[in-house]
DOTOR-291567 format. One line per 5 residues: number of its first residue (from 1); their letters; for each residue y, z, x of C-alpha. Coordinates in nm, 3 decimals. Example, Ala and Ser with C-alpha at 12.3 -4.5 7.8 and 13.67 -1.06 7.14 Angstrom:
BEGIN
1	AS	-0.450,0.780,1.230 ~ -0.106,0.714,1.367
//
This chain:
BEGIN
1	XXXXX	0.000,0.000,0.000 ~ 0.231,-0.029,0.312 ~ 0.426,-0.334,0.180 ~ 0.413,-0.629,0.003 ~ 0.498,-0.969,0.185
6	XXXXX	0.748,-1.227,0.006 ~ 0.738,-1.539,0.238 ~ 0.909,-1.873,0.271 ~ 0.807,-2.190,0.438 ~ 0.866,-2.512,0.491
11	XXXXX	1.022,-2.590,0.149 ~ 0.849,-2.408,-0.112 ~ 0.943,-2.140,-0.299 ~ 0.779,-1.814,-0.199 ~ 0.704,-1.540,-0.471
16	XXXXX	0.525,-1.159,-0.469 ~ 0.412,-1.027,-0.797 ~ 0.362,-0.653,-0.744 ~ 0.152,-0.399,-0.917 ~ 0.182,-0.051,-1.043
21	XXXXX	-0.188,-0.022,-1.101 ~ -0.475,0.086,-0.844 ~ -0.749,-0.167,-0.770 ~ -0.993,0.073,-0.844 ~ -1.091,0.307,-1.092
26	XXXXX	-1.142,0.641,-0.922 ~ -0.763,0.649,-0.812 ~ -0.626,0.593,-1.214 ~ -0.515,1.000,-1.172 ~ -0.272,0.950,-0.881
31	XXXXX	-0.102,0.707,-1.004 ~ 0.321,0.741,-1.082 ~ 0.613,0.592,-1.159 ~ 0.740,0.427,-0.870 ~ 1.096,0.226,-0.690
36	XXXXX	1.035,-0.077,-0.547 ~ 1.246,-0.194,-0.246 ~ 1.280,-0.473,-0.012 ~ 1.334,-0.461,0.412 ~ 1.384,-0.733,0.595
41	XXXXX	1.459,-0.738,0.966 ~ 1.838,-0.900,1.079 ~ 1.724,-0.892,1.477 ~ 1.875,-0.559,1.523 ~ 1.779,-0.311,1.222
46	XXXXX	1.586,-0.328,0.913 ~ 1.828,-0.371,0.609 ~ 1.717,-0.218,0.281 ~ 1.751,-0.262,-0.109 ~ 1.648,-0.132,-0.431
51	XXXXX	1.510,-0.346,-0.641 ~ 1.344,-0.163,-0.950 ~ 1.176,0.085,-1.096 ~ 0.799,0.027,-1.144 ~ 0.637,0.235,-1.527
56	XXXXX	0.246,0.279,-1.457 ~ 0.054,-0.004,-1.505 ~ 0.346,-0.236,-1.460 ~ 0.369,-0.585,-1.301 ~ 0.658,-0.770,-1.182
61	XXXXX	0.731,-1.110,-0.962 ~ 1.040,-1.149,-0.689 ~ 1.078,-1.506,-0.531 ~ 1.206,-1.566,-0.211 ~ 1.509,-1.779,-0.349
66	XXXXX	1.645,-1.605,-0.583 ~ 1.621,-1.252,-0.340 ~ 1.757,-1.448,-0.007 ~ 2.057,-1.621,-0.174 ~ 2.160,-1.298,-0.372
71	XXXXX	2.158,-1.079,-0.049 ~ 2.203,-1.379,0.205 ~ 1.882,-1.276,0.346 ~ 1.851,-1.548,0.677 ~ 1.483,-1.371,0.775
76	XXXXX	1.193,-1.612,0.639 ~ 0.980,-1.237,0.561 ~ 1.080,-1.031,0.292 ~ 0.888,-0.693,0.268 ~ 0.803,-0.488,-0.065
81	XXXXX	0.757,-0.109,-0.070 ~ 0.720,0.142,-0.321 ~ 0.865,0.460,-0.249 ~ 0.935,0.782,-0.434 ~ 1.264,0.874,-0.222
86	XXXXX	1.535,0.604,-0.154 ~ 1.579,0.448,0.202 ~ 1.893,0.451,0.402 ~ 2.122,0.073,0.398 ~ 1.993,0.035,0.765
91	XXXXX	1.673,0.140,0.966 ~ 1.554,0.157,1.324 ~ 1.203,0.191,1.230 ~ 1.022,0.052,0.924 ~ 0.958,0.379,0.659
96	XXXXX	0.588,0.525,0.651 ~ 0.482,0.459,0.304 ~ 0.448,0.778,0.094 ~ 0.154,0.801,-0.142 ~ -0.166,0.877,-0.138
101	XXXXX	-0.424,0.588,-0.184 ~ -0.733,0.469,-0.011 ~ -0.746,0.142,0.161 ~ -1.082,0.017,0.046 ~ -0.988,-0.193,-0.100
106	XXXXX	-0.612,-0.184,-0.021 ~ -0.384,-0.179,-0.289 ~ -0.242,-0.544,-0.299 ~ -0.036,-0.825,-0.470 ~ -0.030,-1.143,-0.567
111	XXXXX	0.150,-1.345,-0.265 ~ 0.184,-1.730,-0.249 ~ 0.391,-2.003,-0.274 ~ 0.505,-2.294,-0.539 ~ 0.621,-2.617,-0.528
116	XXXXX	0.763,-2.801,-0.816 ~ 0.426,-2.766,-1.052 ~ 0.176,-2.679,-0.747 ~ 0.142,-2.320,-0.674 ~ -0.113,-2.117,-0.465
121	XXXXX	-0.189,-1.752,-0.362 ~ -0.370,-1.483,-0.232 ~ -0.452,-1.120,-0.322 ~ -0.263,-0.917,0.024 ~ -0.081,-0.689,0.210
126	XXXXX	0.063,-0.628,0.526 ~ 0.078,-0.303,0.762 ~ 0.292,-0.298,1.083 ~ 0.059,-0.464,1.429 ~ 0.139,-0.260,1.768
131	XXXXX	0.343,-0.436,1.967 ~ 0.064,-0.499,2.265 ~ -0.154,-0.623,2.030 ~ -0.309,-0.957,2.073 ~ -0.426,-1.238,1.835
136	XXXXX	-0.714,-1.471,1.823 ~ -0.803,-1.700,1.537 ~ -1.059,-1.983,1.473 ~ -0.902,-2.247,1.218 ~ -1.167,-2.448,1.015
141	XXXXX	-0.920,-2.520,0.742 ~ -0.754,-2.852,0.870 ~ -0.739,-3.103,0.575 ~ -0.718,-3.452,0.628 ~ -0.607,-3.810,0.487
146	XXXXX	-0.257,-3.736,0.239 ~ -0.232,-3.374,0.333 ~ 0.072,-3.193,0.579 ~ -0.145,-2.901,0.780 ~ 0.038,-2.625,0.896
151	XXXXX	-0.064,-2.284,1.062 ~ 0.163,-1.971,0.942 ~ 0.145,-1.677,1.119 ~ 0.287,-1.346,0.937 ~ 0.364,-1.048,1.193
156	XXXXX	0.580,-0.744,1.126 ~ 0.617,-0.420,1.389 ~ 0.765,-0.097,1.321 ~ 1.073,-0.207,1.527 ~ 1.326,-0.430,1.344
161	XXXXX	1.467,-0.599,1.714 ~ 1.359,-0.930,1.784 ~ 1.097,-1.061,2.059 ~ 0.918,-1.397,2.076 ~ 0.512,-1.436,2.260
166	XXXXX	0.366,-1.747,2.336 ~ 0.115,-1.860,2.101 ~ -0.193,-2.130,2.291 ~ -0.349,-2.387,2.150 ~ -0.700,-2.514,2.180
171	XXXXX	-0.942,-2.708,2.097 ~ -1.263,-2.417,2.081 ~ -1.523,-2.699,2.188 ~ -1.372,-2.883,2.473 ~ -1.188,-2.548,2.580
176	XXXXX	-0.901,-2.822,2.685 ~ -0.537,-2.633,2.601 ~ -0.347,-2.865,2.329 ~ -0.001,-2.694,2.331 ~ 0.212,-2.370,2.352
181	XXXXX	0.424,-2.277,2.102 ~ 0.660,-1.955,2.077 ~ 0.636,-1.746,1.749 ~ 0.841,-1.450,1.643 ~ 0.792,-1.099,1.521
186	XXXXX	0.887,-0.996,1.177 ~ 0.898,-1.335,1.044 ~ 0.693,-1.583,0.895 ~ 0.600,-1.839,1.227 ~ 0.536,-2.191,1.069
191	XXXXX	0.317,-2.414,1.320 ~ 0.228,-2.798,1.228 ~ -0.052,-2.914,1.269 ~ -0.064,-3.274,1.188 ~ 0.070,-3.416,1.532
196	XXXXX	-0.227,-3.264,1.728 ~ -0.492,-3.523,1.584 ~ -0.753,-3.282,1.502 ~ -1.049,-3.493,1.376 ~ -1.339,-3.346,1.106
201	XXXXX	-1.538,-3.213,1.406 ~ -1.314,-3.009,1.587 ~ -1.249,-2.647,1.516 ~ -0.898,-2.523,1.634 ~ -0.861,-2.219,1.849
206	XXXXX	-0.533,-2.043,1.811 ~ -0.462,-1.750,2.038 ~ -0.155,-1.521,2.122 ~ -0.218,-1.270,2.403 ~ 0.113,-1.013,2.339
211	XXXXX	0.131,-1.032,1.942 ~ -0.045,-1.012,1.641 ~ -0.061,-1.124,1.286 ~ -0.140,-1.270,0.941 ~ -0.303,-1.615,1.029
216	XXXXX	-0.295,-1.875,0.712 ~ -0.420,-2.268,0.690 ~ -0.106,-2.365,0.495 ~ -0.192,-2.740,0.309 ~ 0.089,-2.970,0.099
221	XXXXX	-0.011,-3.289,-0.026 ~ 0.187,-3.574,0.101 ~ 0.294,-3.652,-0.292 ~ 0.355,-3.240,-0.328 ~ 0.123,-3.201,-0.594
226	XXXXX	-0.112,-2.978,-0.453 ~ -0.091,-2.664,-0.204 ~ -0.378,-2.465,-0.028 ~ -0.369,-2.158,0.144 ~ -0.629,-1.982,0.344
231	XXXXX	-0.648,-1.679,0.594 ~ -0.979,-1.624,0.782 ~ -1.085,-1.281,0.802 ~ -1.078,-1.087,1.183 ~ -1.433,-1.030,1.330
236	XXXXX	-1.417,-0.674,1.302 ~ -1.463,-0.753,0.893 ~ -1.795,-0.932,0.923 ~ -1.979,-0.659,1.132 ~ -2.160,-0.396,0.924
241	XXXXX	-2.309,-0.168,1.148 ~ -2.155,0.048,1.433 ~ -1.780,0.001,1.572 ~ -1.657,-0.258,1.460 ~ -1.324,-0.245,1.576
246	XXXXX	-1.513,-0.220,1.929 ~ -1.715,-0.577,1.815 ~ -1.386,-0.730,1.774 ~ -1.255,-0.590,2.109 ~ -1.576,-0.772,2.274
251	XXXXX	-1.527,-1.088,2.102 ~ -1.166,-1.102,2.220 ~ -1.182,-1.052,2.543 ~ -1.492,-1.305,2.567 ~ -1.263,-1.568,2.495
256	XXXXX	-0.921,-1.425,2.673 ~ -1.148,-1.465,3.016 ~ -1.263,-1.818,2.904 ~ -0.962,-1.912,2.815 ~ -0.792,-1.844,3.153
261	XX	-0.362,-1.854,3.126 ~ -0.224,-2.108,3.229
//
């Protein structure tokens, strides 16, 4: 329940619709009436706003448009919180959330993105990634003939100021480096794909060795009729015995030492 993204990119219209309902039903007890507010990063501290009050059981949806030209909001990430106590106008760290909950499954919304008549979405959330954290992503979601491929990459830290890594690019079968590309913190990073000439049997390699984030296969339709959107899940969820977190650790640094910087 840390927060609720509300993205934009490319030129599509992005939009949140939040709930004030568990997604289970042993937590029905705890829940309240709640405030709903959005943060947002300008480089140097996180600005804040109240948007509503939240009855239990209630559902509401905030697009990225409408919130960014009312509050001239330049950031491309637009994060949702409920809280129970209001926030200061301007923050040097992002706020702890402040209820209790469980986080299997996470309390989520409904985040995606529409385009004249197309629209697409995903249940989600998003907590803050430590800043030496490091990112590595397989991407099996490249579509082909009339569709525009993108990568998006959703990060957020606890810090509102500003710092950029270097994201590599790969192709995981030849090993062979394709490009490097710098994405941002607290921002949505928007990657194309298109120009790289993956073909059907390739499987993209994405990695970022001083940030992490939210990876997403992002698809439009050349005629902007249809939109896709898919996130692969981190290793760490497919392993069902033991540490997982420790399985994910191995994984990575498998590939970091194949992988050698360049």
């Amino acid at each position: 329940m840390a927060f609720f993204p509300l993205s934009s990119a490319i030129n599509t219209n992005g939009f949140c619709t939040v709930h004030n309902f568990p997604p289970n039903q042993w937590e029905l007890g705890l829940n309240s009436r709640k405030s709903l507010w959005a943060i947002y990063s300008d480089s140097n501290n996180w600005q804040t706003e109240k948007l509503d009050d939240f009855e239990v059981g209630e559902s509401k949806t905030y697009y990225y448009n409408d919130l960014s030209k009312l509050n001239k909001i330049v950031n491309s990430l637009i994060l949702l919180q409920f809280r129970k106590t209001p926030l200061e106008k301007k923050l040097k760290v992002l706020p702890e959330h402040e209820f209790k909950y469980t986080k299997l499954p996470e309390w989520r919304s409904t985040v995606g993105f529409e385009l004249g008549e197309a629209q697409t979405s995903y249940q989600g959330e998003i907590n803050p990634f430590p800043p030496s954290a490091s990112l590595l992503t397989f991407h099996p979601f490249i579509q082909f003939n009339e569709v525009k491929n993108y990568l998006l990459i959703l990060n957020i830290e606890k810090s509102p100021l500003s710092r950029s890594a270097e994201l590599e690019i790969f192709n995981s079968g030849s090993k062979n480096l394709i490009d490097k590309v710098k994405i941002q913190n607290n921002t949505t990073n928007v990657i194309p794909l298109n120009k790289y000439g993956f073909n059907s049997n390739d499987l993209p390699l994405f990695l970022c060795r001083d940030m992490a984030g939210i990876p997403f296969g992002f698809g439009i339709s050349k005629n902007e009729m249809m939109l896709s959107l898919e996130h692969t899940h981190p290793p760490a969820s497919f392993v069902v015995h033991g540490d997982r977190f420790k399985v994910q650790g191995e994984i990575k640094k498998k590939w970091f030492s194949i992988l050698k910087k360049t």
